[in-house]
C-alpha positions as CSV (number, residue, x, y, z in Angstrom):
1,X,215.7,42.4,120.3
2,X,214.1,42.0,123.8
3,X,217.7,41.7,125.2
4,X,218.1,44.9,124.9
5,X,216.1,45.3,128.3
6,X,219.0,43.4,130.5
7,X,221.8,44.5,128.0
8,X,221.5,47.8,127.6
9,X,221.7,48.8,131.1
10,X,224.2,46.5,132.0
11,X,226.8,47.9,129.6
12,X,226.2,51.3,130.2
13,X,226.7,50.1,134.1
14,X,230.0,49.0,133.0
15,X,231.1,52.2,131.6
16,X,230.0,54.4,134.4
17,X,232.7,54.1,136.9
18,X,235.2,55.1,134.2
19,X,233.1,58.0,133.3
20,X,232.7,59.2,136.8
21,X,236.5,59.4,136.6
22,X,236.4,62.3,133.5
23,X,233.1,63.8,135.2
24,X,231.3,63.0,138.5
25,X,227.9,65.4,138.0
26,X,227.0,65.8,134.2
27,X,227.8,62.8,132.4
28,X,226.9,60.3,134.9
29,X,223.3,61.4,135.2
30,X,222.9,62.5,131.4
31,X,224.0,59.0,130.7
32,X,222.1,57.0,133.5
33,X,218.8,59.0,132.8
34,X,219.2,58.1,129.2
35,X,219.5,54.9,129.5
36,X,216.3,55.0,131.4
37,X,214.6,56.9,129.2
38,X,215.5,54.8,126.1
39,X,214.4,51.8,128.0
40,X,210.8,53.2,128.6
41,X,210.5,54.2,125.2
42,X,211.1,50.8,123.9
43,X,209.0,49.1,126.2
44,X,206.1,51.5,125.5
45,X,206.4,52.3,122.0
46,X,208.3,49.2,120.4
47,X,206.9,46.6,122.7
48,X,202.7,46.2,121.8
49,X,204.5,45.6,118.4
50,X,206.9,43.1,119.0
51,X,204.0,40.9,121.0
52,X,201.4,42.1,117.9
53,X,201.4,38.5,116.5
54,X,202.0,36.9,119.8
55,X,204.4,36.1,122.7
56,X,208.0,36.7,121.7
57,X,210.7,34.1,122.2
58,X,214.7,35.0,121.7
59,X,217.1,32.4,122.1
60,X,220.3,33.8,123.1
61,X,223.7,33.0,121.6
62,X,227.1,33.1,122.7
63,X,229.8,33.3,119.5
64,X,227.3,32.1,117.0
65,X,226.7,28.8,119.4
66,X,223.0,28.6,120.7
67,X,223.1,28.6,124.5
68,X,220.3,27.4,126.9
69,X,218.7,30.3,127.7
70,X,215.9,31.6,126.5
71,X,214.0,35.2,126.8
72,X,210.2,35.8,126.4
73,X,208.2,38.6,126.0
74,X,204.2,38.7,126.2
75,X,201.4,40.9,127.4
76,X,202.1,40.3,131.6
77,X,206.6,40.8,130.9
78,X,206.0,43.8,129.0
79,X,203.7,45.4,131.2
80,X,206.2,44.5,134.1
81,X,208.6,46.2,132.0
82,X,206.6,49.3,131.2
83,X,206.3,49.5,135.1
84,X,210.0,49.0,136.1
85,X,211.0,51.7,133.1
86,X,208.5,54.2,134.5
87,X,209.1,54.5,137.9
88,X,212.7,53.4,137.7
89,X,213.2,56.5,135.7
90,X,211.1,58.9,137.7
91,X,213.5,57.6,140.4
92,X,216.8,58.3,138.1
93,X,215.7,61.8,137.4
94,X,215.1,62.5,141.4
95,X,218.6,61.3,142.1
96,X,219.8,63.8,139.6
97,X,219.8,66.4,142.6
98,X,219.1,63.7,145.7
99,X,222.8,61.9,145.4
100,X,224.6,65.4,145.4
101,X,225.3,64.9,149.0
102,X,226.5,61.4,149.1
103,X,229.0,61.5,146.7
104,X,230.3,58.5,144.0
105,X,227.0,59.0,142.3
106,X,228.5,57.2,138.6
107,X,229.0,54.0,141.2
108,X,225.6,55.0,142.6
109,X,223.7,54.8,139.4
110,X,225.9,51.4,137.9
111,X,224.5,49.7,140.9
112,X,221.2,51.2,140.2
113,X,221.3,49.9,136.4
114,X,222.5,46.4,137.4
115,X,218.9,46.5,139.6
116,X,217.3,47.5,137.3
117,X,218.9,44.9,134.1
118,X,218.5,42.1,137.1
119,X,214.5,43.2,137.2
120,X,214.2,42.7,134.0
121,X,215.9,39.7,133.0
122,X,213.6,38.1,135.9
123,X,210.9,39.6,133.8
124,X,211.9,38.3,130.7
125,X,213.0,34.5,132.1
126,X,211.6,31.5,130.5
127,X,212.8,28.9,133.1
128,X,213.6,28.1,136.8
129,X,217.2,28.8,136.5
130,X,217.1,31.8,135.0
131,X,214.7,33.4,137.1
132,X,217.0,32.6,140.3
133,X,220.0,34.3,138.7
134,X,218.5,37.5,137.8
135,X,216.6,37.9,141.1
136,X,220.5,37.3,143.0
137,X,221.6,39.9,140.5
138,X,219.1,42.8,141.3
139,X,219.2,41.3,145.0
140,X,222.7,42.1,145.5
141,X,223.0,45.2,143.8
142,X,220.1,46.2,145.6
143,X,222.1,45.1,149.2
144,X,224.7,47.8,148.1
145,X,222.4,50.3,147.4
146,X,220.4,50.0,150.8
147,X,224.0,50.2,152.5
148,X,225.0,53.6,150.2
149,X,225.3,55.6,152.5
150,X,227.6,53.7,154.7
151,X,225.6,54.8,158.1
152,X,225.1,52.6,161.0
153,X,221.2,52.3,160.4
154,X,222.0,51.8,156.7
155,X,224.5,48.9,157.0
156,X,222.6,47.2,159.8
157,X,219.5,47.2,157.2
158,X,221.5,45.8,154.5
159,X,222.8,43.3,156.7
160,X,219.5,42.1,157.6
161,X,218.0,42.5,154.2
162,X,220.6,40.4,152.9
163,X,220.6,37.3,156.0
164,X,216.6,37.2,155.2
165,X,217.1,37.3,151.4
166,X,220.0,34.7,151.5
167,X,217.4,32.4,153.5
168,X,214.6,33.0,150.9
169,X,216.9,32.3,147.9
170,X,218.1,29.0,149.9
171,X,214.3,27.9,150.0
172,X,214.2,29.0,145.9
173,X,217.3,27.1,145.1
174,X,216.1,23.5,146.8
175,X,212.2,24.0,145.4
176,X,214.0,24.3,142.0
177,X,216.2,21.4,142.5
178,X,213.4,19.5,143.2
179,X,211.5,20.3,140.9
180,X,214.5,19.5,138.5
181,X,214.3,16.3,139.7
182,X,210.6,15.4,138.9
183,X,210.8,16.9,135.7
184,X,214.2,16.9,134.5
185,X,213.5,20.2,133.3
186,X,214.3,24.0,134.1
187,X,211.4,25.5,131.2
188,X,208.3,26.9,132.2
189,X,206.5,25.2,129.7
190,X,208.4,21.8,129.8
191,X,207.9,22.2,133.6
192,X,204.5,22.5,133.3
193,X,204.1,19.5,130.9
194,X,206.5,17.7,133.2
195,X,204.3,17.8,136.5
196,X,201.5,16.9,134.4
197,X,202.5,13.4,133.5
198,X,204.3,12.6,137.2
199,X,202.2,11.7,139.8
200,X,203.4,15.0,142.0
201,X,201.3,14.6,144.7
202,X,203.1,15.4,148.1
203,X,206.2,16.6,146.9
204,X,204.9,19.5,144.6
205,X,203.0,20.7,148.0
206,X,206.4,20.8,149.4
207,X,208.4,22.6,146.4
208,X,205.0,25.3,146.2
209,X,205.9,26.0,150.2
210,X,209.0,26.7,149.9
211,X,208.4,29.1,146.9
212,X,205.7,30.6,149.1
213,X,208.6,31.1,151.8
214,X,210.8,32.2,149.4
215,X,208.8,34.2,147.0
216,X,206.9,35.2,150.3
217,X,210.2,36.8,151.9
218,X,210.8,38.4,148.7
219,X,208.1,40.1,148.6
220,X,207.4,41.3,152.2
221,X,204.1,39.0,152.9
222,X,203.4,39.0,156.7
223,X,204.7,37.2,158.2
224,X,207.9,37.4,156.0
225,X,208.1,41.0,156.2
226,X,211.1,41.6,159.4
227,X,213.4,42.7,156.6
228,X,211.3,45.5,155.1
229,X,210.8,48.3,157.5
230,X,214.5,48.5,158.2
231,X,215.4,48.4,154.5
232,X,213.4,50.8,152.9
233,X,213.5,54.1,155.5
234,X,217.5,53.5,155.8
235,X,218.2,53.2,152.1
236,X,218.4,56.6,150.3
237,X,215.0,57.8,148.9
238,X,215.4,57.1,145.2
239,X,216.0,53.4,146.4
240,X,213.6,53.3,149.0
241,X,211.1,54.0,146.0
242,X,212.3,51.7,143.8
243,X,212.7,48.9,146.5
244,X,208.8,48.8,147.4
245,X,207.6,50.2,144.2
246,X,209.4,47.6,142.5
247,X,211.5,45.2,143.5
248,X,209.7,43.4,145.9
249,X,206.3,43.2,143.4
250,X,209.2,42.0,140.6
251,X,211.1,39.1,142.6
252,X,208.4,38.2,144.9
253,X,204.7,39.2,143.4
254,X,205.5,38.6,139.6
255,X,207.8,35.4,140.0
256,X,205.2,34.2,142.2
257,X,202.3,34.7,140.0
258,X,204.1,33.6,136.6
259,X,205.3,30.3,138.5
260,X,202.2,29.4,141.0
261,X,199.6,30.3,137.9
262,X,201.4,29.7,134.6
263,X,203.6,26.9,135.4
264,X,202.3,24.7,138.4
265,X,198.5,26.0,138.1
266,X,196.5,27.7,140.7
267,X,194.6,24.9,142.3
268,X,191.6,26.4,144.8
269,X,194.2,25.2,148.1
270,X,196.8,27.3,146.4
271,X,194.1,30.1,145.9
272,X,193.1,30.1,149.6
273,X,196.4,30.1,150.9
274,X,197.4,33.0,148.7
275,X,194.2,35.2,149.8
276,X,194.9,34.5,153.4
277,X,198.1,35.5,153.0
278,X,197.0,38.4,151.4
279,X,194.0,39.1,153.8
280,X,196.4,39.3,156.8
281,X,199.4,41.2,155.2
282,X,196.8,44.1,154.3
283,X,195.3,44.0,158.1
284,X,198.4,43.7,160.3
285,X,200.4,46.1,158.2
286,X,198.0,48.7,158.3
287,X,197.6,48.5,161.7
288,X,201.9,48.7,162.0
289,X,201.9,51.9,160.0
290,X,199.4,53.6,162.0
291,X,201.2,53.4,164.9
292,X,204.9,54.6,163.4
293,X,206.1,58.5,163.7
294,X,209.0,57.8,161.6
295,X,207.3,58.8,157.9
296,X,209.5,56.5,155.8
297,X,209.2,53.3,158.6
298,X,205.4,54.2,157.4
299,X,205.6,54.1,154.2
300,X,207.0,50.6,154.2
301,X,204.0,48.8,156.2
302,X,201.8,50.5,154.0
303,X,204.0,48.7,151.5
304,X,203.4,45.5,152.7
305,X,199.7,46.4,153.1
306,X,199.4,47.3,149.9
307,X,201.1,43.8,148.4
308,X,198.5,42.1,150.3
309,X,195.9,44.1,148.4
310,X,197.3,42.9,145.1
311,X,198.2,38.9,146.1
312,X,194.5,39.1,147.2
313,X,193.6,39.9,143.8
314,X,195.3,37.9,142.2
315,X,195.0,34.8,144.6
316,X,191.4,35.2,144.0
317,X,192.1,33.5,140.5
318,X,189.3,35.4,138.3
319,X,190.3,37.0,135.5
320,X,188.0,40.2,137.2
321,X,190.7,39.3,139.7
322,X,194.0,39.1,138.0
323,X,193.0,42.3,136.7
324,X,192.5,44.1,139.8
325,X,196.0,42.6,141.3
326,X,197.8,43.7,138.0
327,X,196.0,47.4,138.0
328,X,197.0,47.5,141.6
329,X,200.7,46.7,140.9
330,X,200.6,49.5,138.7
331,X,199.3,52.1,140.5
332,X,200.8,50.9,143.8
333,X,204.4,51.1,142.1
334,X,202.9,54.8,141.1
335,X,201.9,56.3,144.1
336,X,204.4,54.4,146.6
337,X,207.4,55.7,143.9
338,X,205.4,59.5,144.5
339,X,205.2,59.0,148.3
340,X,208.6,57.4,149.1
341,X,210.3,60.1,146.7
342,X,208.4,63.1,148.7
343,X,209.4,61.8,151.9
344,X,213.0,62.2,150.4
345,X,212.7,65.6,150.0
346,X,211.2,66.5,153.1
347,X,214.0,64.5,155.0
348,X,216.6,65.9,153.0
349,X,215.1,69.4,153.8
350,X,214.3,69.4,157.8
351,X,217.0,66.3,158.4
352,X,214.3,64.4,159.9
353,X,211.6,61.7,159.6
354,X,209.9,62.4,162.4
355,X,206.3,63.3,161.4
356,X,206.0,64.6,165.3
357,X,208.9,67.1,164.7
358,X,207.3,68.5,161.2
359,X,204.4,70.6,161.1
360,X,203.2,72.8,158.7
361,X,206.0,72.4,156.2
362,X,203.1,72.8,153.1
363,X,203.9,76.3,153.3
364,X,207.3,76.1,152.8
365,X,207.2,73.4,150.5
366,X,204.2,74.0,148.4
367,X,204.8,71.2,145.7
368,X,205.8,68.4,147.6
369,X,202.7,68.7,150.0
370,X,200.1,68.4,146.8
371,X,202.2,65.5,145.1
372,X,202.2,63.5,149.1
373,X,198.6,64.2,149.3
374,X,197.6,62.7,145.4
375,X,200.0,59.8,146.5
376,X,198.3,59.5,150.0
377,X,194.4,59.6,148.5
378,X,195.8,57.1,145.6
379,X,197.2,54.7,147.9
380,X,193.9,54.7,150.3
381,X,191.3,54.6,147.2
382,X,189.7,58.1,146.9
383,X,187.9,58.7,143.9
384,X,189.2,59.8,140.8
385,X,192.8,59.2,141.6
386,X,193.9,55.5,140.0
387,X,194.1,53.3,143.8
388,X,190.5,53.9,143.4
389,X,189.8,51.8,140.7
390,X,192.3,48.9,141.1
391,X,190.9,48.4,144.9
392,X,187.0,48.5,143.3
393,X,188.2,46.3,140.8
394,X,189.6,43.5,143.2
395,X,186.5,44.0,145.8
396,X,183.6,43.6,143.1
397,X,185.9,40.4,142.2
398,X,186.1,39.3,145.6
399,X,182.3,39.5,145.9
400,X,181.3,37.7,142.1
401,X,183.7,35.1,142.9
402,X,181.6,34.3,146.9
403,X,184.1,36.0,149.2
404,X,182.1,38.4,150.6
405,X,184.6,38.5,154.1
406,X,187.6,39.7,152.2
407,X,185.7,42.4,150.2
408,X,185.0,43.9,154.0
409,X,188.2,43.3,155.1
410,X,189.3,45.2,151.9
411,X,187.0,48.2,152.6
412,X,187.8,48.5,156.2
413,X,191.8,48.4,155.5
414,X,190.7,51.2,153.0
415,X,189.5,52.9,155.4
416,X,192.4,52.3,157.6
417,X,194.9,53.5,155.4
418,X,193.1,56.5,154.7
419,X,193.3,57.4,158.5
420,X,197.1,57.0,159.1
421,X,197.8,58.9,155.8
422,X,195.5,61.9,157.1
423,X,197.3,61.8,159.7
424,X,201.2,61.8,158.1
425,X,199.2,65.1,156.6
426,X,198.4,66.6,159.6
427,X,201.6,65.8,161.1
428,X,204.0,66.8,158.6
429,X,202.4,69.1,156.2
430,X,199.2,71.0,157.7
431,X,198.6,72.9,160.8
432,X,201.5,75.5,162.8
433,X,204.6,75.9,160.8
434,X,207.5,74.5,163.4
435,X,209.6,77.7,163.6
436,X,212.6,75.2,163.3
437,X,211.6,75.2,159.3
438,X,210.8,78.7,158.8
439,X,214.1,78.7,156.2
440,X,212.8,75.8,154.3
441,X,212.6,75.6,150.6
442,X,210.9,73.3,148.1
443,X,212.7,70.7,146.7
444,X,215.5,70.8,143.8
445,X,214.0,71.0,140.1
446,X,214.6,67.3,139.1
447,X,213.4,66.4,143.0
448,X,210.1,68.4,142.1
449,X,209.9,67.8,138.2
450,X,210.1,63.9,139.4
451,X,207.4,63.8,142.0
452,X,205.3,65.3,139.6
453,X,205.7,63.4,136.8
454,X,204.5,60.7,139.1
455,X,201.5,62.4,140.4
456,X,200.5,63.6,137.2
457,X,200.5,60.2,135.9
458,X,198.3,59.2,139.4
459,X,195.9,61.6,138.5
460,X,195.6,60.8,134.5
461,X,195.7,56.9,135.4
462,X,192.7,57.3,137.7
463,X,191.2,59.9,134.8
464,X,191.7,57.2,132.0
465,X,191.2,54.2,133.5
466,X,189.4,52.5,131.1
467,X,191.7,53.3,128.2
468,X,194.7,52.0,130.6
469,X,193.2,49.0,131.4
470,X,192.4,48.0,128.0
471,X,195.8,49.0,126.8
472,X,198.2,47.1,129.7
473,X,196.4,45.9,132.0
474,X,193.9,43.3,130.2
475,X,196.9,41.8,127.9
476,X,198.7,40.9,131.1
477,X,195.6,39.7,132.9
478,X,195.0,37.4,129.5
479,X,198.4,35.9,130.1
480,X,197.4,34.7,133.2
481,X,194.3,33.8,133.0
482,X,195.2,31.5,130.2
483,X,197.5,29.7,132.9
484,X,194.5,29.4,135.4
485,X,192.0,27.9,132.8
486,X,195.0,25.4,131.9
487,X,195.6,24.3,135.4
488,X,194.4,21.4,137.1
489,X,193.3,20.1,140.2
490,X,195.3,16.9,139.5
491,X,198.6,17.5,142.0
492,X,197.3,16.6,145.3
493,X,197.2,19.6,146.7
C-alpha cells in the first residue's frame, strides 16, 4: 500500500492539533517522531520488496469507485522516499528540543507532516496534475513553516518565498495546460506516447521553458535563486534543513528530472541547457557564500551550489552521470541536513549568526564542532566522507562523456567550497574562545543525538560507498536511464 507514504502523515497531521490540546511536549513529538520513523522503515525495509518484480502502480479509489489518480513506485520514487524519511526524521528528532522556545509545537509538526505527505505524493505522482497539486501542498505548508516564528525577517522571507513560488507554479500550470492540449492527456506515459505521434516542434520548446522556469525557481537554479537565501537562514533550523536538503531537490530537481528525462526525453539541446545551468549555479553561488558572515545566509548559496553540482550530473545524460547527480542528491540532503541543523544549535546557543561574532565555540561545544566539520569536508569532497565520491563520480562522467571544461569548473568550485567552509571553521569554531560564550553548553540530547545520526551516516556512506550505490543509487539511475535511451531527437528542439 504505497499510500501509505502521503496518508499516513496526513492523518496523523489531522490529529495533532487536538492532541497538543491534552499535551503540548510529550505526545506531540512521541507521535510526530513516530510517524517518521514508521515511514523510514517502510520505505527502507518494505519498499526493495514491493518494486522486487517491478515498478508498482496503485490506483486509488474513493467509496469503492476508481478515481483518476494513480500512484507509482520504482527504483528513482523510492529512493526519493528513502531520502525524504531520513533526513526528515533526523530533522523531527532535532525539533524534539529546538521548538521548546517557540511554542505551538503540535501545529508546528502537522505543518511539518503535511510537507513532508506533499513531498511524497510528488514522489509517488504518475501524471502532470498530480504532481502540481502535491508540490502546492508541501509549498504552502512549507510558506507557514518559513513564517513560524512570526519575526519580521521570518514573514518578510515567507512573503517572498511565496510571490516567487506563486510565479513558478503559474509557469507549471500553463506548460501543463499546454501540454494537455497537444496530448489530451495528464499521464506520464500517455504523455510521452502523446508528443510522440504530434508534430511538437515549437511548442514543446516553449512548454520545456516554462518548466525550466518553473522547476528552475523551485529548485533555486541561478538565476532563479532570489528566494532562497532569505528563506532558509529566517526559517527555524529543523526547516531550514529540510527546505534545502529536501524540498527544493523534491519539487524542483526530481520533478524536473522524472518529467525532462522520462516523459519528454533528454534531447542533447535540453542536456546543454541543463549543464549550463548547472555549471553557473555551482560557480556564482560559491562565490556568494564566500563572501557572507551570516552562517545560515551561507549555508544556502552553498545550497544552490551544490544543486548545480547534481543538475550537472544529471544534465550530462550518462547513466555514469545520472548516477553521480542521484549519489549527490543523497549525500547533499545528508550533509546540508547535518550543517543546517548544527548551525541551529550554535544560533540557539550564542543568539547569533554572525560567524565574525563566534570564535572558538569548539570548546564549549565539543560535538557540534566535529559533526559541522564532517558536514563541511562532505559537502567540499574530502576523501573518505560520502561528497567525495558523488562529485568523482559526476567529474569522471563529465570527462568520458567529452566535457572536459565542466570537469575543471567542478574541481575548482571544489576547491572553492572547501575554502569558505574552512573558513566558517575558523570563524566560528577554532581559534580564541569569545569571552561572550564562556557559559556555553553543547547542544540538547535530541539536538546532539540528531546531528550525529547524520554525521555518522556521512561518514559510513563515504565508508560503503559501493554497497550504497549498488543498493539505491543504481536502481534509481536505471529508471532514468531507461527514459534517456527511449528519447528522441524528434521534437525540434
Amino acid at each position: 500500500m504505497i499510500i501509505l507514504f502521503i496518508v499516513l502523515p496526513l492523518i496523523v497531521a489531522g490529529l495533532l492539533p487536538i492532541i497538543g490540546k491534552v499535551s503540548r511536549r510529550v505526545l506531540p513529538d512521541a507521535l510526530a517522531n513516530a510517524t517518521l520513523l514508521a515511514l523510514l522503515v517502510y520505505a527502507v525495509v518494505a519498499g526493495r520488496g514491493l518494486i522486487a518484480d517491478g515498478p508498482v502502480l496503485q490506483q486509488l479509489s474513493w467509496l469503492g469507485e476508481a478515481v483518476n489518480v494513480r500512484l507509482a513506485l520504482d527504483g528513482f520514487s523510492l529512493f526519493m522516499l528513502m531520502a525524504v524519511s531520513l533526513v526528515g526524521l533526523a530533522a523531527g528528532l532535532f525539533s524534539i528540543d529546538y521548538m521548546e522556545h517557540y511554542g505551538a509545537k503540535a501545529n508546528f509538526y502537522a505543518l511539518y507532516l503535511v510537507m513532508i505527505a506533499g513531498m511524497n505524493g510528488l514522489i509517488l505522482a504518475t501524471d502532470l496534475f498530480s504532481v502540481y497539486v502535491f508540490l502546492e501542498v508541501a509549498a504552502i505548508a512549507s510558506y507557514a513553516l518559513v513564517a513560524f516564528g512570526l519575526g519580521r525577517d521570518e514573514l518578510e522571507a515567507a512573503f517572498k518565498y511565496l510571490m516567487l513560488s506563486v510565479v513558478a507554479s503559474a509557469f507549471l500550470v500553463v506548460g501543463i495546460a499546454v501540454i494537455f492540449g497537444l496530448t489530451g492527456q495528464l499521464d506520464f506515459a500517455a504523455v510521452a506516447a502523446g508528443l510522440k505521434e504530434v508534430n511538437a516542434g515549437p511548442v514543446l520548446g516553449l512548454v520545456t521553458a516554462f518548466f525550466l522556469l518553473g522547476f528552475g525557481l523551485k529548485a533555486a537554479l541561478v538565476p532563479f535563486h532570489a528566494w532562497l537565501p532569505d528563506a532558509h537562514p529566517s526559517a527555524p533550523a529543523p526547516i531550514s534543513a529540510v527546505l534545502s536538503g529536501l524540498l527544493i531537490k523534491v519539487s524542483g530537481v526530481y520533478a524536473l528530472t522524472r518529467i525532462f528525462i522520462n516523459v519528454f526525453g533528454l534531447t542533447p539541446a535540453l542536456s546543454a541547457v541543463l549543464m549550463a545551468l548547472g555549471a553557473v549555479s555551482i560557480v556564482v553561488a560559491a562565490l556568494l557564500a564566500l563572501g557572507q558572515k551570516d552562517m545560515k545566509r551561507m549555508l544556502a548559496y552553498s545550497s544552490i551550489s551544490q544543486v548545480g553540482y547534481i543538475v550537472l550530473g544529471l544534465g550530462i545524460g550518462t547513466p555514469l552521470g545520472i548516477a553521480g547527480g542521484l549519489f549527490h542528491l543523497f549525500n547533499h540532503a545528508l550533509a546540508k541536513g547535518l550543517l543546517f541543523l548544527t548551525s541551529g544549535s550554535v544560533q540557539q546557543a550564542t543568539g547569533t549568526r554572525d560567524m565574525d561574532e563566534m570564535g572558538g565555540l569548539a570548546k564549549r561545544m565539543p560535538v557540534t564542532a566535529v559533526t559541522n566539520l564532517i558536514g563541511s569536508l562532505s559537502i567540499a569532497g574530502v576523501p573518505p566522507l560520502n561528497g567525495f565520491w558523488s562529485k568523482l563520480i559526476i567529474i569522471v562522467a563529465l570527462v568520458q562523456a567529452g566535457h572536459p571544461v565542466y570537469a575543471v569548473i567542478a574541481v575548482l568550485a571544489s576547491v572553492l567550497t572547501l575554502w569558505y567552509y574552512l573558513l566558517m571553521q575558523r570563524k566560528a569554531f577554532f581559534g580564541k574562545l569569545n569571552e561572550k560564550w564562556a557559559a556555553v553548553k553543547e547542544a540538547p540530547f535530541w539536538m546532539t543525538a540528531a546531528v550525529v545520526l547524520l554525521a555518522l551516516l556521512c561518514v559510513g556512506v563515504g565508508i560503503l560507498f559501493s554497497s550504497t550505490v549498488t543498493t539505491w543509487i543504481q536502481p534509481a539511475a536505471d529508471i532514468l536511464a531507461d527514459g534517456v535511451h527511449a528519447a528522441t531527437g524528434s521534437w525540434g528542439f
